[in-house]
C-alpha positions as CSV (number, residue, x, y, z in Angstrom):
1,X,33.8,121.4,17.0
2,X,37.7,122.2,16.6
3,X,39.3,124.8,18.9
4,X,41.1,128.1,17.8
5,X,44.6,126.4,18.2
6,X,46.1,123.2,16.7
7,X,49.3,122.0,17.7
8,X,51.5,120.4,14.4
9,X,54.2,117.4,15.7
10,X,54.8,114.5,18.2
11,X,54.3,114.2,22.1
12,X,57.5,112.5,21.7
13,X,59.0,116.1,21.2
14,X,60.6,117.9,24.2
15,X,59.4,120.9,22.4
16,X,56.3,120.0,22.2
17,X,56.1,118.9,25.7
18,X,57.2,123.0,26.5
19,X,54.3,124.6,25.0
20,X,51.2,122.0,25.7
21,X,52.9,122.8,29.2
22,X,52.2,126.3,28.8
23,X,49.0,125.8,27.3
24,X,47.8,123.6,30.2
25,X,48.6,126.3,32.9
26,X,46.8,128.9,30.8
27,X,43.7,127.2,30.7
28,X,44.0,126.9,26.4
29,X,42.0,124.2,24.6
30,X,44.0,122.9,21.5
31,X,44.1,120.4,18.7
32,X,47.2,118.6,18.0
33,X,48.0,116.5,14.5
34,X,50.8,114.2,14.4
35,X,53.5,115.1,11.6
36,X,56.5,113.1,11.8
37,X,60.6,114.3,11.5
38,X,61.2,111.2,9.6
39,X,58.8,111.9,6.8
40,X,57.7,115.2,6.6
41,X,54.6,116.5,4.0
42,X,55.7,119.0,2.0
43,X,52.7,121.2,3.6
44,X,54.7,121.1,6.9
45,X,57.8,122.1,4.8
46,X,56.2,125.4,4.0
47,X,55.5,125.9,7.3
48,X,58.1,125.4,8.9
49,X,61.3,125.6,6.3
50,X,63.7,124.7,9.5
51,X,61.8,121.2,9.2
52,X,61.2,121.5,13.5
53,X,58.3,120.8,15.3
54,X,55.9,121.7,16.9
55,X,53.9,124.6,15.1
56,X,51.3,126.0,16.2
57,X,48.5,127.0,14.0
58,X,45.9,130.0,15.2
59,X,42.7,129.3,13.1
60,X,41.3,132.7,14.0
61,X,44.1,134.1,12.0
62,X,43.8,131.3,9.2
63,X,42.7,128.2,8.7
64,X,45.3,127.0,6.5
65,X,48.7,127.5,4.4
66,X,51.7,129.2,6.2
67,X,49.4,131.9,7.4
68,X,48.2,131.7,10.8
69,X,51.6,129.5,12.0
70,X,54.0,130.1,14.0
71,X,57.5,127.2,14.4
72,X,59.7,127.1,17.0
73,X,58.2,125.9,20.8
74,X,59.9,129.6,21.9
75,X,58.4,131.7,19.9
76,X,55.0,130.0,20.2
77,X,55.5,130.0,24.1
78,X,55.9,133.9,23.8
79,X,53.2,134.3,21.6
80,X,51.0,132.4,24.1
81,X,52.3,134.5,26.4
82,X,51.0,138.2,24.6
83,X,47.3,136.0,23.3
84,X,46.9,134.8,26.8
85,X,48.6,137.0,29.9
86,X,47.1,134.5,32.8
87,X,48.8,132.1,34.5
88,X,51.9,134.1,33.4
89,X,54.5,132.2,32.5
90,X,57.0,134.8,31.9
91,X,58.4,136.5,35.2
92,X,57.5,140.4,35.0
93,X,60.6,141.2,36.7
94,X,63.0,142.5,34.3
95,X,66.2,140.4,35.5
96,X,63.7,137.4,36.6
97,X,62.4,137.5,32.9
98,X,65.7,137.0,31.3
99,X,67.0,134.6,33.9
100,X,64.1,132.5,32.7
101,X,64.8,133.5,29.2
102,X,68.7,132.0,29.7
103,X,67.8,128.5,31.3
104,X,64.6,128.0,28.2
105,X,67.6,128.5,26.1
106,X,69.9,126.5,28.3
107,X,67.6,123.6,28.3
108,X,66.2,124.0,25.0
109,X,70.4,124.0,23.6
110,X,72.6,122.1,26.0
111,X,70.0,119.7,27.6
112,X,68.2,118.7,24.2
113,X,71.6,118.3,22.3
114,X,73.1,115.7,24.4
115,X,69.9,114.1,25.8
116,X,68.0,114.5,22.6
117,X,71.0,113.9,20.0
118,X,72.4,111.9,21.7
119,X,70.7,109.8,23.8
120,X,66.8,110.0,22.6
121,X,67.3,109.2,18.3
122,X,70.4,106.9,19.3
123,X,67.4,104.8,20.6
124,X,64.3,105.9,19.6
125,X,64.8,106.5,15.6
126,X,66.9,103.2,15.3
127,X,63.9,101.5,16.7
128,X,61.5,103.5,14.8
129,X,63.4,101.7,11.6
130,X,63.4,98.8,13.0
131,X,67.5,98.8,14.0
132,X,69.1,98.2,17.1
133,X,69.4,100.7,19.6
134,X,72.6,102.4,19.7
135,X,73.3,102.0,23.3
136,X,77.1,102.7,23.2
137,X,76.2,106.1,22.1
138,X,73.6,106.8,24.7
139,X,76.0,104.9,27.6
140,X,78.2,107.8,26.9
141,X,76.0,110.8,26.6
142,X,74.5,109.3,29.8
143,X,77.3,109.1,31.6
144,X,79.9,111.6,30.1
145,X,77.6,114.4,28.8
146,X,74.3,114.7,30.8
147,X,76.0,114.9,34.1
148,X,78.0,118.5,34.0
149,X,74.4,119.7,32.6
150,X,72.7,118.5,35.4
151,X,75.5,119.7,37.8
152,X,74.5,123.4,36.6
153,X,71.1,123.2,37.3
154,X,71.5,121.6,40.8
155,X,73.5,124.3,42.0
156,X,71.2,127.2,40.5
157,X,68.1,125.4,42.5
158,X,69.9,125.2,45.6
159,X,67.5,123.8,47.3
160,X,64.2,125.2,46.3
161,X,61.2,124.2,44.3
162,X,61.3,126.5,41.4
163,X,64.7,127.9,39.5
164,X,62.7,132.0,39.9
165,X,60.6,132.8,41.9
166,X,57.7,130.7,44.2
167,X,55.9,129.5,41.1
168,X,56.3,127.9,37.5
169,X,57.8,130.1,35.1
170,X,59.1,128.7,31.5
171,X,62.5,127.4,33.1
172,X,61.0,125.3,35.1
173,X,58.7,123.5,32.0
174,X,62.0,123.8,29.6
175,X,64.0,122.1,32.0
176,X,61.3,119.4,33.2
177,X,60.8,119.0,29.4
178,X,64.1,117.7,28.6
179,X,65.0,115.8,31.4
180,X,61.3,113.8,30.9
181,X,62.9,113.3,27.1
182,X,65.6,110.9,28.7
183,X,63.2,109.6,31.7
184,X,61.1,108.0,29.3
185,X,64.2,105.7,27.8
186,X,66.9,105.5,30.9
187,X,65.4,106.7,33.8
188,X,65.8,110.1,35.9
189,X,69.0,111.4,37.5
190,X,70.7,110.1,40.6
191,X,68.5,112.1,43.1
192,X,71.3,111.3,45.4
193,X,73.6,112.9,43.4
194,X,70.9,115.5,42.0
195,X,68.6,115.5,45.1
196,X,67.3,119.0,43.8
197,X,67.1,118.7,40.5
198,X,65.2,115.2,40.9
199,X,62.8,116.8,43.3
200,X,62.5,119.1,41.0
201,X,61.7,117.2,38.3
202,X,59.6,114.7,39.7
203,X,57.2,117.5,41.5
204,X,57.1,119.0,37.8
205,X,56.1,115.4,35.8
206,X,53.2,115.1,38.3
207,X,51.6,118.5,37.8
208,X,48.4,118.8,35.6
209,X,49.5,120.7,33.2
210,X,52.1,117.7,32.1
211,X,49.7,114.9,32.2
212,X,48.4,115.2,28.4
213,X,51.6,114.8,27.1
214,X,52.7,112.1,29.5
215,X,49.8,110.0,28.6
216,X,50.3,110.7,24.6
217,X,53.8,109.5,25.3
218,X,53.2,106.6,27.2
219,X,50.9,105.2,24.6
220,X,53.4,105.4,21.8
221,X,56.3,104.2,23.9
222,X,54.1,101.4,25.7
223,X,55.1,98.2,22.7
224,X,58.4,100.2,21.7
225,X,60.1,100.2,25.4
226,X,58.4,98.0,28.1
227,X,61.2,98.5,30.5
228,X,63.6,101.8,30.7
229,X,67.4,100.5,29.2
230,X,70.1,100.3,31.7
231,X,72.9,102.9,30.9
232,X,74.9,102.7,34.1
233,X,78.8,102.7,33.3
């Protein structure tokens, strides 16, 4: 028996990793089929005419064709959001809600165009085609670009366990979600450089509602990359 929801894309997406996040705390049973970025079906084209991942179908709305979908990991973590209030995700605080809003968008911009750009396909979609990983490319966005993003997001922790608020919100799962992007290739910060933000993330990649996509990630990644690369300067 197949569940209301089916998630469209890779665990390998940062994206992807948001919203089964989200799912996870709300307590939402889902689906997911695999459609690959490298060679996408033209029935994923008409879904999603930005050719992104994930989408999200809602089979009680319809059960196939663009109907029923929604593209883009933001706008499907809001619909979620509105179809299924609890755990709340969103702060209800008007400033708190678009402080969250800001560092989704921070992480989802800034942290998946360096790490993700240029760290993540550098490595991953050479290797996918069976080419040498570019490691010059990701030396640099490991060492040159990451680190003034990550500087950022120490200082607005400061310390504590979530970026708003006592409990997870979105900024905490969009953040986690990227940094987890470049874990999986090169390792996590220098917590003694990032002591907070590595906290951060590593409290984050334990908690339940990660562990689906961790596990559908380690399983692809298992042959590709045995051992993290070294990107130190």
């Amino acid at each position: 028996m197949t569940t209301s929801l089916v998630l469209y894309g890779s665990p390998l997406s940062p994206f992807q990793r948001k919203v089964e996040a989200v799912m996870a705390l709300k307590g939402l049973e889902y689906d997911c089929e695999d459609v690959s970025v490298m060679d996408m079906p033209d029935w994923y084209k008409a879904i999603s005419p930005l050719g992104r991942i994930p989408s999200l179908r809602d089979r009680d709305i319809a059960d196939d064709g663009p109907a029923g979908t929604i593209t883009d990991s933001s706008a499907i973590c809001g619909y979620l959001e509105k179809r299924q209030p609890e755990t709340a995700v969103y702060p209800e605080d008007a400033f708190d809600h678009g402080r969250a809003l800001w560092l989704e968008e921070y992480a989802d911009t800034g942290l998946a165009m360096a790490g993700g750009m240029g760290l993540f396909r550098p490595i991953i979609f050479n290797l996918f085609q069976r080419k040498e990983p570019d490691l010059d490319t990701a030396r640099k966005t490991w060492n040159e670009k990451l680190p003034p993003l990550w500087d950022y997001l120490e200082t607005y922790l400061d310390g504590r366990a979530h970026f708003i608020g006592d409990s997870i919100t979105i900024a905490d799962i969009a953040v986690a979600s990227q940094i987890a992007q470049t874990d999986m290739l090169a390792g996590a910060p220098d917590k003694d450089r990032w002591p907070s933000l590595v906290a951060h993330y590593q409290a984050m990649r334990a908690h339940d509602c990660f562990q689906r996509n961790n596990a559908g990630c380690d399983k692809i990644l298992a042959k590709m990359v045995p051992e993290k690369f070294d990107l130190s300067a």
